[in-house]
C-alpha positions as CSV (number, residue, x, y, z in Angstrom):
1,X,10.8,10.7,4.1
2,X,13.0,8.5,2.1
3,X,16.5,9.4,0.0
4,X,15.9,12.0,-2.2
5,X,14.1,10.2,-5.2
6,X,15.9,11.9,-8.4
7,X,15.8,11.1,-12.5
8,X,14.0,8.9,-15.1
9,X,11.1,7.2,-13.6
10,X,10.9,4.1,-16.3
11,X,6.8,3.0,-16.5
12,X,7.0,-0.3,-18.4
13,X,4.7,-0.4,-21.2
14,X,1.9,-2.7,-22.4
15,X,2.9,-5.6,-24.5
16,X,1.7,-9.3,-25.1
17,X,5.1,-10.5,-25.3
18,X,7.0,-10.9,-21.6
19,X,10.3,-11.4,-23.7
20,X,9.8,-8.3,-25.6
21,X,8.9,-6.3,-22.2
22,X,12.1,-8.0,-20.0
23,X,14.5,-6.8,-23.1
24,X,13.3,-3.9,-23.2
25,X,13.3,-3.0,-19.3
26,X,16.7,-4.4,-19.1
27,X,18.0,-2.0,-22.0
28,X,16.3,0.9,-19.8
29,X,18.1,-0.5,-16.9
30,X,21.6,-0.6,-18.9
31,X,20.7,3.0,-19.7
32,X,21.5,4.3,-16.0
33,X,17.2,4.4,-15.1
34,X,17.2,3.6,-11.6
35,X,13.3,3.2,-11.2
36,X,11.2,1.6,-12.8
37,X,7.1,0.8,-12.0
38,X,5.2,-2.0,-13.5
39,X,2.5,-1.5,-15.1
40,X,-0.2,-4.0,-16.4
41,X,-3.2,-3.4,-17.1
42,X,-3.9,-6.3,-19.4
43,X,-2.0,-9.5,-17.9
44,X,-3.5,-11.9,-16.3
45,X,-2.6,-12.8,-12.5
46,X,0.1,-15.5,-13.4
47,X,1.9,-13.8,-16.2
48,X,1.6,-10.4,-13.8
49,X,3.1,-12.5,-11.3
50,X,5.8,-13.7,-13.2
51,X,6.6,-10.5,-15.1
52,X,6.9,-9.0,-11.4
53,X,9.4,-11.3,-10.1
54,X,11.8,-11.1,-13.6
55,X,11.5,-7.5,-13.0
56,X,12.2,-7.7,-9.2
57,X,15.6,-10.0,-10.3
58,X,16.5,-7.0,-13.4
59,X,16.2,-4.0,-10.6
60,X,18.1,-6.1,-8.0
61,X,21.1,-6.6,-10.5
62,X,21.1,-3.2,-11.8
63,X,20.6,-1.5,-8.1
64,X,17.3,0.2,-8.9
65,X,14.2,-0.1,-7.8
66,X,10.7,-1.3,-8.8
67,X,7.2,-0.2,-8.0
68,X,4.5,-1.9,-8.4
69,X,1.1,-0.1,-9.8
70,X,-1.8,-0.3,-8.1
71,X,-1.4,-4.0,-6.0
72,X,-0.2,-3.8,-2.6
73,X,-0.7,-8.2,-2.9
74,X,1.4,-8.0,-5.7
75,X,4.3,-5.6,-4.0
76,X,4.6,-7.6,-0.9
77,X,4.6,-11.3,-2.9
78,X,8.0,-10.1,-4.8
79,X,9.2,-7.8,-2.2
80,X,9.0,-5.0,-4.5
81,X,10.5,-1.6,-2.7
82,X,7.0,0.3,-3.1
83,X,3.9,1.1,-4.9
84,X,2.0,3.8,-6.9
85,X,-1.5,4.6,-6.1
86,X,-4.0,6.1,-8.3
87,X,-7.0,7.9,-6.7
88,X,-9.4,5.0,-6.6
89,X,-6.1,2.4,-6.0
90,X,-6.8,2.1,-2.1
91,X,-5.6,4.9,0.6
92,X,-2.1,5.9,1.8
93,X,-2.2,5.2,5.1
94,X,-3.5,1.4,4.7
95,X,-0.6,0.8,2.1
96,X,2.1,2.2,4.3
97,X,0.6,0.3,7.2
98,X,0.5,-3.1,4.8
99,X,4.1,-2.2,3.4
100,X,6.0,-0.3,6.2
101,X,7.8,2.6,6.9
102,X,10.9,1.3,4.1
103,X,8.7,0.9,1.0
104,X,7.9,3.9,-1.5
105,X,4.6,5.4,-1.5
106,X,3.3,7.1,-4.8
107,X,0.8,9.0,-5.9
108,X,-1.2,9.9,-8.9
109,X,-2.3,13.9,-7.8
110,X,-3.3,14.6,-11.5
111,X,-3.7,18.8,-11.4
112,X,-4.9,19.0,-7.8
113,X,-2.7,20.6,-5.9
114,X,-4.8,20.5,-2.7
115,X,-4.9,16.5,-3.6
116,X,-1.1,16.4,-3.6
117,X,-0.9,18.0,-0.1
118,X,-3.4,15.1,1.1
119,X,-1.6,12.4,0.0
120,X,1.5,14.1,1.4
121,X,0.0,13.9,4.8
122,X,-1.2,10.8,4.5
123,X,2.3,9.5,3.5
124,X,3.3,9.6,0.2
125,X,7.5,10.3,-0.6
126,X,6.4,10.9,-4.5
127,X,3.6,12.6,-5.9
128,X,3.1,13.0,-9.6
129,X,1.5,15.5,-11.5
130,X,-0.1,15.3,-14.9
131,X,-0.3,14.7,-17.7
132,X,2.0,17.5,-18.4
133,X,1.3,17.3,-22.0
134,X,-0.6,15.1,-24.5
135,X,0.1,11.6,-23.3
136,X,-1.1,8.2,-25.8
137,X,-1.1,6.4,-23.0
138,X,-3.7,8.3,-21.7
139,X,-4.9,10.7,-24.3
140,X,-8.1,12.0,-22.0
141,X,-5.7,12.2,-18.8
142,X,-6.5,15.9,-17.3
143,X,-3.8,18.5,-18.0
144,X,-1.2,19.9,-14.8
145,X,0.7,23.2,-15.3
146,X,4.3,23.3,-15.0
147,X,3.7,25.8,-11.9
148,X,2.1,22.9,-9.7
149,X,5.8,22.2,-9.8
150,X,7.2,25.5,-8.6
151,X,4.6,25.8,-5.6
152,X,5.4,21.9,-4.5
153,X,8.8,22.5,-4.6
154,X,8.7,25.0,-1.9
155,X,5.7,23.9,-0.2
156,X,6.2,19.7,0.1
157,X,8.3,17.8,1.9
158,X,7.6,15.1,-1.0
159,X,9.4,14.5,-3.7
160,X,7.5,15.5,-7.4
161,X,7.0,13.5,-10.4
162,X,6.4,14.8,-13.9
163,X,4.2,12.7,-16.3
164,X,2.5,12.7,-19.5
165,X,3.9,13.5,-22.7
166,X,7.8,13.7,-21.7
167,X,10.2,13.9,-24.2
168,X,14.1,15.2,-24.0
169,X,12.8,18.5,-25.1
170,X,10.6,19.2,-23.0
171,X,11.5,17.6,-19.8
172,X,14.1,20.5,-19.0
173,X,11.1,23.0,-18.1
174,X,10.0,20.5,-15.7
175,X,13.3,19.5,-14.1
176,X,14.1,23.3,-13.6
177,X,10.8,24.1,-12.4
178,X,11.0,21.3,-9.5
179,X,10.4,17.9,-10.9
180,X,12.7,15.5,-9.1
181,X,11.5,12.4,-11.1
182,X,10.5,12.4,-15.0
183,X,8.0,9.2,-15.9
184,X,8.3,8.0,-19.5
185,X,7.1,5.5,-21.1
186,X,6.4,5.9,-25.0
187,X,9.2,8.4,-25.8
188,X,11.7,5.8,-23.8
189,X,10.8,1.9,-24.9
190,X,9.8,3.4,-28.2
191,X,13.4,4.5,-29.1
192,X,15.4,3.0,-31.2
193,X,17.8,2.4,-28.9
194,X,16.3,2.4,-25.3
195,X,19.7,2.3,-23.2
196,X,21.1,5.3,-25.2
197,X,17.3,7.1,-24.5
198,X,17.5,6.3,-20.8
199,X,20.7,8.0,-20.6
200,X,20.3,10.8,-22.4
201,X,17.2,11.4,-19.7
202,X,19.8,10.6,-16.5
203,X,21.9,13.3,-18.2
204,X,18.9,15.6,-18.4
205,X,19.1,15.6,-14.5
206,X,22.8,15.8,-13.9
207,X,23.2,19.0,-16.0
208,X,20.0,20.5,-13.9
């Protein structure tokens, strides 16, 4: 298992506009968030390529570190330090196999506990659980319970993710119920001021 993997987990969001996205990630960055994951679902190839590698550069000069979503091709081209698997992203043991024993494996368990234990065993240093609460990211995503948290916390050697819905007011019941890592994406790049936001979330951890 890797270092202990502890505080806001930044998800980048889904824009047009790389300039708008880099700014935006490197306010986040300023802000003390010390992981981020791509995420693109719209891009395609040669701007995902190239958003990749100016994030790759951001995480390097802030000391965090960057996931990629769902392309193991994509990881290894700009050396990213691990991905995050969905259930119908590929399996666990192939990625860790492709990647090697350094890089970060994460993965999406939804509300399945018993799914959480598999990917576990298969591998994975993070899995996340959710969404925790309405999400508009993904609105129809199923629902996890805050004690999926408490019973991984004692049971898994893994660290757990919370996502879905996270705000400053309700991320505290997660933290305290086990959640190492909280993944935001709306409440944090829709703030007004994203580098204030991202702190406010690091301090969410350090007073846990």
């Amino acid at each position: 298992m890797k270092s202990k993997l502890r505080g806001l987990y930044a998800i980048t969001p889904e824009t047009g506009d790389r300039a708008d996205l880099l700014s935006r990630v490197d306010a986040a960055l300023s802000g003390g968030c010390r992981i981020l994951q791509y995420r693109d679902k719209l891009s395609a190839m040669p701007e995902r390529v190239a958003r990749a590698r100016a994030l790759r550069e951001f995480t390097r000069r802030h000391g965090a570190r960057l996931l990629i979503n769902d392309d193991l091709a994509l990881c290894r081209l700009v050396e990213a330090d691990g991905v995050h698997l969905g259930e119908d992203d590929g399996n666990l043991r192939a990625a860790r196999a492709i990647l090697g024993p350094d890089a970060i494996l994460g993965a999406s368990c939804y509300a399945d506990y018993a799914t959480a234990e598999a990917a576990v065993a298969a591998g994975a240093d993070y899995v996340a659980f959710g969404a925790v609460h309405p999400s508009p990211t993904k609105p129809n995503a199923r629902r996890a319970t805050v004690d999926l948290f408490f019973r991984a916390k004692s049971a898994l050697t893994a660290n757990t993710c919370a996502i879905g819905g996270i705000t400053l007011d309700n991320g505290p019941p997660l933290i305290a119920a086990g959640a190492d890592l909280l993944a935001v994406i709306t409440d944090l790049f829709s703030a007004p001021d994203i580098a204030a936001r991202a702190a406010q979330y690091q301090q969410l951890f350090e007073r846990a």
